[in-house]
C-alpha positions as CSV (number, residue, x, y, z in Angstrom):
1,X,37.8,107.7,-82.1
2,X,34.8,110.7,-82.2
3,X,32.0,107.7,-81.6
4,X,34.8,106.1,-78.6
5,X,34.8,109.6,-76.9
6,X,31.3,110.0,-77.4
7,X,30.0,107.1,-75.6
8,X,32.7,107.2,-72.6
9,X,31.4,111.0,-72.5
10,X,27.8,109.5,-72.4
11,X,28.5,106.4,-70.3
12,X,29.8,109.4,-67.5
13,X,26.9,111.3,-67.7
14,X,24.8,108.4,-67.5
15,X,26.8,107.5,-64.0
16,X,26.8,110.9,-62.4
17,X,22.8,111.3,-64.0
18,X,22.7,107.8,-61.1
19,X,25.1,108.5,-58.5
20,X,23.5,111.9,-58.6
21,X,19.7,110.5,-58.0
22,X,20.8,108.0,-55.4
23,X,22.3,110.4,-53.4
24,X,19.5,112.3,-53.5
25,X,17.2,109.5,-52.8
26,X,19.7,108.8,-49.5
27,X,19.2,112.3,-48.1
28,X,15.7,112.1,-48.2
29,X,13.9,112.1,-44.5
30,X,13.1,108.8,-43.3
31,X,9.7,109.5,-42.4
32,X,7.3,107.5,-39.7
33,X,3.9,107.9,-38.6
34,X,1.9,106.6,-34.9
35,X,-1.7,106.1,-34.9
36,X,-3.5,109.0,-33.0
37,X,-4.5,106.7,-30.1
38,X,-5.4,109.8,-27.9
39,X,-4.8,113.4,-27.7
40,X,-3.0,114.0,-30.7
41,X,-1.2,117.8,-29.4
42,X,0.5,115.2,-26.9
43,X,1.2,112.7,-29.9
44,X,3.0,115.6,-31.6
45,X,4.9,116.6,-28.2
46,X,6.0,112.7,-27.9
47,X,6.8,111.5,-31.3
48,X,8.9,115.0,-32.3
49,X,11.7,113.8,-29.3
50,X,11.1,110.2,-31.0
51,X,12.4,111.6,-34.3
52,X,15.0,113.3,-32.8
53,X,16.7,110.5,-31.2
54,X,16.4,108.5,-34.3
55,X,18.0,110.9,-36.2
56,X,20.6,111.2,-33.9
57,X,20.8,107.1,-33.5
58,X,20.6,106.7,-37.6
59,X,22.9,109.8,-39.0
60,X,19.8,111.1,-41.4
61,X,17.0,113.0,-41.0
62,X,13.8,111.7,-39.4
63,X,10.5,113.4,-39.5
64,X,6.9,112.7,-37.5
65,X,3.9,112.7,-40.0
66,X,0.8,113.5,-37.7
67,X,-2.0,111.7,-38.7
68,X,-5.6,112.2,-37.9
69,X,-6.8,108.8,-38.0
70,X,-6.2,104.7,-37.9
71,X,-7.0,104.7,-41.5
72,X,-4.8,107.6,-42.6
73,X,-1.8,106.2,-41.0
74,X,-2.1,102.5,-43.0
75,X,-2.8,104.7,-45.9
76,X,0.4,107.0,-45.3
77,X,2.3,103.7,-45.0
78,X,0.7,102.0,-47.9
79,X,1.5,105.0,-50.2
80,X,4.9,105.5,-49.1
81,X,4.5,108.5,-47.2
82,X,6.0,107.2,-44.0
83,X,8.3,104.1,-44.2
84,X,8.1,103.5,-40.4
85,X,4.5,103.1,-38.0
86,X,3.9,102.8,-34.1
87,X,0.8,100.8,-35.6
88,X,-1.5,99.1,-32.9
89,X,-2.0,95.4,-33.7
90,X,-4.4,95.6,-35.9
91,X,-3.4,98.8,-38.1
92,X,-0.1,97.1,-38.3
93,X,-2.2,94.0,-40.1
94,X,-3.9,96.0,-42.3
95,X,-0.6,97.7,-43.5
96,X,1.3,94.9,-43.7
97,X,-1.6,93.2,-45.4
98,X,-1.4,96.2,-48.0
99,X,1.8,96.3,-47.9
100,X,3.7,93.3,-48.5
101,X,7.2,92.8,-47.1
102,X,6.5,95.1,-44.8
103,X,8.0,93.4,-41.5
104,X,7.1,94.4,-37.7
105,X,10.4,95.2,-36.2
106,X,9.5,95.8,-32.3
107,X,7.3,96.3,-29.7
108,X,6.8,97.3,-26.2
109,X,7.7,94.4,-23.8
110,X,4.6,94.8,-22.6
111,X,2.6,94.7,-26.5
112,X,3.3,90.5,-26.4
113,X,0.5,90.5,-23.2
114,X,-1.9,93.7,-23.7
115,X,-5.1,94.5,-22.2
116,X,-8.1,96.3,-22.6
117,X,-10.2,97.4,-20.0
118,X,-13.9,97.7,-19.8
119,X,-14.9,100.6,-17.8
120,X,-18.4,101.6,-16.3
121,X,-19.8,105.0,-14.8
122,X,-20.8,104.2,-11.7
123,X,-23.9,105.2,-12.2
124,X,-25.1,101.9,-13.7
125,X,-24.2,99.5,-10.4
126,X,-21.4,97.4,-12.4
127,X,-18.1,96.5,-10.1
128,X,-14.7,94.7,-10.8
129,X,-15.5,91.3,-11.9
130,X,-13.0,88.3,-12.3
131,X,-16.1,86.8,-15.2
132,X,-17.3,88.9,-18.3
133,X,-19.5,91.1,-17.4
134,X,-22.7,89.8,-18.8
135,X,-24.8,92.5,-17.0
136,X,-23.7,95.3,-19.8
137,X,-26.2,93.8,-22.1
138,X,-28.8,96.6,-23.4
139,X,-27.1,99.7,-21.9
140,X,-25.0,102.2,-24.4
141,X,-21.3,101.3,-25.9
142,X,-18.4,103.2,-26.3
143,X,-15.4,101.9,-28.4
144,X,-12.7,103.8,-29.8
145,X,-11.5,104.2,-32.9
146,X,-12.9,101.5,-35.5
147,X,-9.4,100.0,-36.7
148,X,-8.3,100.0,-33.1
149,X,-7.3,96.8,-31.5
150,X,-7.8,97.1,-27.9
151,X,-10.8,99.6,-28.6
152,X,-12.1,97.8,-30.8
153,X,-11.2,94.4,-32.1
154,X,-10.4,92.8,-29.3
155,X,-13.3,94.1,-27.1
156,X,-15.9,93.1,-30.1
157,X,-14.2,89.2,-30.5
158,X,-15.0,89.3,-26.6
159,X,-18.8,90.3,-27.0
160,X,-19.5,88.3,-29.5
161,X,-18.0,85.5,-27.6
162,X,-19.8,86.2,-24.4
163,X,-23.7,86.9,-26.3
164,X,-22.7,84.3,-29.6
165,X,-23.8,88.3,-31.6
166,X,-22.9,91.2,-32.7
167,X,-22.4,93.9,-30.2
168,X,-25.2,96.1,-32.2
169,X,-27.4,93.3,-31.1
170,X,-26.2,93.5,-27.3
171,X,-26.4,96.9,-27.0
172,X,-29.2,99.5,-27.2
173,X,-26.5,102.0,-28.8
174,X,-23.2,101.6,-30.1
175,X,-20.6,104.0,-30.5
176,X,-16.8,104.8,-31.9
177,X,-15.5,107.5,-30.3
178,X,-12.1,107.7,-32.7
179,X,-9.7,107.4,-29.9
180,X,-9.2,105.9,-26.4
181,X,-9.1,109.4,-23.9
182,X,-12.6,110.2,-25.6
183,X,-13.6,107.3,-24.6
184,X,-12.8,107.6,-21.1
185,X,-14.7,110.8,-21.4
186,X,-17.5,109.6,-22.7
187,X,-18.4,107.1,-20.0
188,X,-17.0,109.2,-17.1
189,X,-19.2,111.8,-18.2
190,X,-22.2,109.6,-18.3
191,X,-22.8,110.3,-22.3
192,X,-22.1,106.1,-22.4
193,X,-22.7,103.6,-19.8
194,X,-19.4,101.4,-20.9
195,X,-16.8,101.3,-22.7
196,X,-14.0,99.7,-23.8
197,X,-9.9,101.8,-23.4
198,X,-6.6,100.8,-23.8
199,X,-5.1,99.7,-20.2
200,X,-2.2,101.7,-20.9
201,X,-4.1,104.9,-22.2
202,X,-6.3,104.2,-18.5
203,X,-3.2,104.3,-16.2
204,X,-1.4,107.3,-18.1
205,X,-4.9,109.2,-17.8
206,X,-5.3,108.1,-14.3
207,X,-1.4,109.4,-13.6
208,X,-2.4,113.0,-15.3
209,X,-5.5,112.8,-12.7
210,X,-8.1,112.8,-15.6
211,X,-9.6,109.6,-13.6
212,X,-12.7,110.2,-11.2
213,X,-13.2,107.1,-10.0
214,X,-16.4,108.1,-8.5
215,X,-17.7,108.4,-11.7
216,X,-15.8,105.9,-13.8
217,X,-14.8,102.0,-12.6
218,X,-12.8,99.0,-14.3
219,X,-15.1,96.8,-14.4
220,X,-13.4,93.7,-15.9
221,X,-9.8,92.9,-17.7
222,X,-9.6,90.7,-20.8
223,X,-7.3,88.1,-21.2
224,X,-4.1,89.0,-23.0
225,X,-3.1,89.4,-26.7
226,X,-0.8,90.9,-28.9
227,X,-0.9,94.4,-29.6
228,X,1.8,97.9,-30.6
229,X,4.3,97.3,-32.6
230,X,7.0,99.5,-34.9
231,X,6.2,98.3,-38.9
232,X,8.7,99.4,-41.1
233,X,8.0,99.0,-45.0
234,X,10.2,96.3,-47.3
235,X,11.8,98.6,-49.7
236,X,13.8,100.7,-47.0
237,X,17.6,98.9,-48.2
238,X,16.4,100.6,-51.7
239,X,16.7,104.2,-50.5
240,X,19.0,104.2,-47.1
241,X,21.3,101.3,-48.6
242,X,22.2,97.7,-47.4
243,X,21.2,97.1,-43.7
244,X,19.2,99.6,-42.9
245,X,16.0,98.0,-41.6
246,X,18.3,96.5,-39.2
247,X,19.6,99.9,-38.3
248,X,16.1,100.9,-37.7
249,X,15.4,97.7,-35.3
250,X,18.7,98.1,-33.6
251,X,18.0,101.9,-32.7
252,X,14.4,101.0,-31.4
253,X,16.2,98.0,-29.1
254,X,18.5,100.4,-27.8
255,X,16.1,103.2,-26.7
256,X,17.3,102.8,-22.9
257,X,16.3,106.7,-21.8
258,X,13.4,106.3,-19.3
259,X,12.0,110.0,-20.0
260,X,11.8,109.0,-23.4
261,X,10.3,105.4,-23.2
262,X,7.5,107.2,-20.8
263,X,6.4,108.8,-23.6
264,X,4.6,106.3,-25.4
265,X,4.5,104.3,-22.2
266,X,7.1,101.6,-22.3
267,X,9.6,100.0,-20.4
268,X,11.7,99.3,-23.3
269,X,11.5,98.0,-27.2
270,X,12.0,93.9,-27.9
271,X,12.3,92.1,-30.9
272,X,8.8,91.1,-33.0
273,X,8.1,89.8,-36.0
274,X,4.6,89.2,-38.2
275,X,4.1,85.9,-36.9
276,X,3.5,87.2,-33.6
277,X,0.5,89.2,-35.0
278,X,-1.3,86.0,-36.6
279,X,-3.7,85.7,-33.7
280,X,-5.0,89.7,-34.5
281,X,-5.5,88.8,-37.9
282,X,-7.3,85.6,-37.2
283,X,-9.9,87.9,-35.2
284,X,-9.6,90.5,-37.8
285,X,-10.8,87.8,-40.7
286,X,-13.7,85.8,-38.3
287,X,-15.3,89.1,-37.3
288,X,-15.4,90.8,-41.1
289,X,-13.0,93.4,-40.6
290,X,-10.3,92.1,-43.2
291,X,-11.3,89.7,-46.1
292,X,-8.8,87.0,-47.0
């Protein structure tokens, strides 16, 4: 009867010991991360009304993790630091080549057809050209951050396309200037002769009147490809319970405020999924940037 007692006594503790650590592990912030694309004190401004809507949308708390590179936010992701990214297309590769299960959720209707821009100062003659712009060829380079997509990825596979080499054999200097506004800056200033910015990061610059177009031109518009998108890691039904990645996709679907989808800027969230991203990681493995 004493040994009965003793193990229904245990067997309780046992279930509180759980119930008590799951509960625990439920009230824990869901956490997400956004790489620093440009000005980061605006990043902050933006992504802390993001987290408040998602808490209000999911019932828990939600927290923005800043981040001060590309890198640190896969890395944030990969370590389970953040469960939730607004990855570009190919930082959301790289974690979800780290990080497997992890499943893009959304993107910006406008992330299925993206665009970078290459821009000029003015100085150097170049104009808006319907062809690539073969004339860049031994002046200075500007990208933007190294794991970016459209500062990076995209506008290298596009070089190397056009001059069948490397852009450090195109160009008599190359340079990553970490995010797509110091880019502009670097080229409108005259510190680079080109460069390579984020179409949307151009017009939300040009809007804020950062743009002297007497100084700095578009000079040609690459074809489309596949670009932002909201990664959420595979183990989130673990933690928040059954459903809850769907929770998280629904919420994003249903962000309908038009102050709050200028933020990043977006007309509204859609539906994506990995395979949509096979064309970035394609590039990502023919240019040496991810190994298979």
């Amino acid at each position: 009867m004493l040994k009965r007692s003793f193990m229904f006594v245990l067997a309780l503790i046992l279930f509180v010991g759980v119930s008590f650590i799951l509960a625990i592990e439920k009230s824990k912030p869901f956490v997400f991360t956004a790489i620093p694309d440009q000005n980061t004190a605006r990043l902050q401004k933006r992504f802390d009304k993001v987290a408040q809507y998602l808490t209000n949308a999911l019932g828990i708390e939600v927290k923005y993790l800043p981040v001060k590179s590309y890198s640190a936010a896969v890395t944030a992701f990969e370590n389970n630091e953040v469960q939730l990214a607004w990855f570009g297309g190919l930082s959301g590769v790289q974690a979800r080549f780290a990080e497997p299960g992890a499943q893009a959720i959304a993107q910006g209707e406008e992330d299925a057809d993206f665009t970078t821009y290459f821009i000029a100062n003015t100085s150097t003659g170049l104009t808006l050209s319907q062809d690539f712009p073969k004339d860049i060829e031994g002046m200075t380079f500007a990208f933007g951050s190294k794991d970016s997509t459209s500062g990076r990825l995209m506008p290298e596979f596009f070089v190397r396309s056009a001059f069948g080499k490397p852009p450090r054999d195109v160009f008599r200097h190359v340079g990553f200037s970490g995010d797509h506004s110091t880019t502009l800056d670097l080229v409108q200033s005259g510190r680079y002769q080109v460069g390579a910015v984020n179409y949307k990061v151009w017009e939300n610059e040009k809007k804020a009147g950062k743009v002297d177009e007497t100084k700095v031109r578009i000079i040609w518009k690459t074809p489309g490809y596949p670009n932002y998108n909201w990664t959420i890691r595979g183990d989130v039904n673990e933690t928040w319970g059954d459903g809850f990645q769907d929770k998280v996709q629904q919420a994003l679907l249903n962000m309908r405020d038009p102050k709050l989808l200028a933020l990043f800027p977006r007309k509204r969230f859609i539906k994506a999924d990995n395979a949509m991203y096979q064309p970035i990681l394609d590039t990502a493995i023919e240019i040496g940037i991810l190994k298979k």
